[in-house]
N, C-alpha and C positions, 0 to 999 in steps of 0.2 A: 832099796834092792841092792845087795851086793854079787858079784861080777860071776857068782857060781852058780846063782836063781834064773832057770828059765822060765821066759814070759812065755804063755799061751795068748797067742792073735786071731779071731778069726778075723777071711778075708772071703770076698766073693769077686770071682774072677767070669768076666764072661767075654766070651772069644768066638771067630769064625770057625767052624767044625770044619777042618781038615787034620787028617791022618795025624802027620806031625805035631799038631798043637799041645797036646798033654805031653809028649815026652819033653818039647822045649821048655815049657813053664816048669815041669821039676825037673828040670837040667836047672835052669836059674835059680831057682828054690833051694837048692844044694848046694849051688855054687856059692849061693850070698851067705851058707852057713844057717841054713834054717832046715827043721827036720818035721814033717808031716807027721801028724796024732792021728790025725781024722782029715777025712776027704770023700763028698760023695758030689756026683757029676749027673746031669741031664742031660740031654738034648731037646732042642727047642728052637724049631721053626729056623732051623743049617745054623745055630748055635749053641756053644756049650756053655754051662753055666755048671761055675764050679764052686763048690762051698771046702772050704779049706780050713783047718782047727793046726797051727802053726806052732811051735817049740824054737825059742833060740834066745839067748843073751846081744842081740843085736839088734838094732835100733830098726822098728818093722817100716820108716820112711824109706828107707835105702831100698827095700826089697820093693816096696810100691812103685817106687819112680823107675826101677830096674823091669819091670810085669807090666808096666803101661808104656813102655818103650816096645815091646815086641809088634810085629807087623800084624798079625790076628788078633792082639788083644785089644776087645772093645770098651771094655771098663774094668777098672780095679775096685772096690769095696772096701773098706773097714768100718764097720760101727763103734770099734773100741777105743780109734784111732783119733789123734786131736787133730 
């Protein structure tokens, strides 16, 4: 891969449902330099469960251990992920 090819990541994000929680996660999501394709959200039993289809030339570990650091978030996901 050279440094101008972006990867596509999906990830699966699921979190305590309060108000704030989806704006904080793409506050971080943007901030690590990553840019959302696709994203669609449930709710399920006061949680959200997020399926996310990712864009970026940056290593999708950083973003993971940055997403499982927040106070709501109850697991991070990737299947694509080593």
């Amino acid at each position: 891969m050279t440094s101008t090819e972006l990867t596509l990541t999906e990830l699966t994000v699921v979190a305590h449902h309060r108000p704030e929680v989806l704006e904080r996660l793409l506050r971080v999501i943007r901030h690590r330099g990553f840019v959302v394709h696709k994203m669609t959200m449930q709710l399920e039993n006061e949680k959200i469960w997020l399926d996310l289809t990712l864009a970026s030339r940056r290593d999708i570990g950083l973003l993971i251990n940055q997403l499982a650091k927040l106070y709501d978030v109850v697991d991070v996901t990737c299947d694509d992920c080593e």
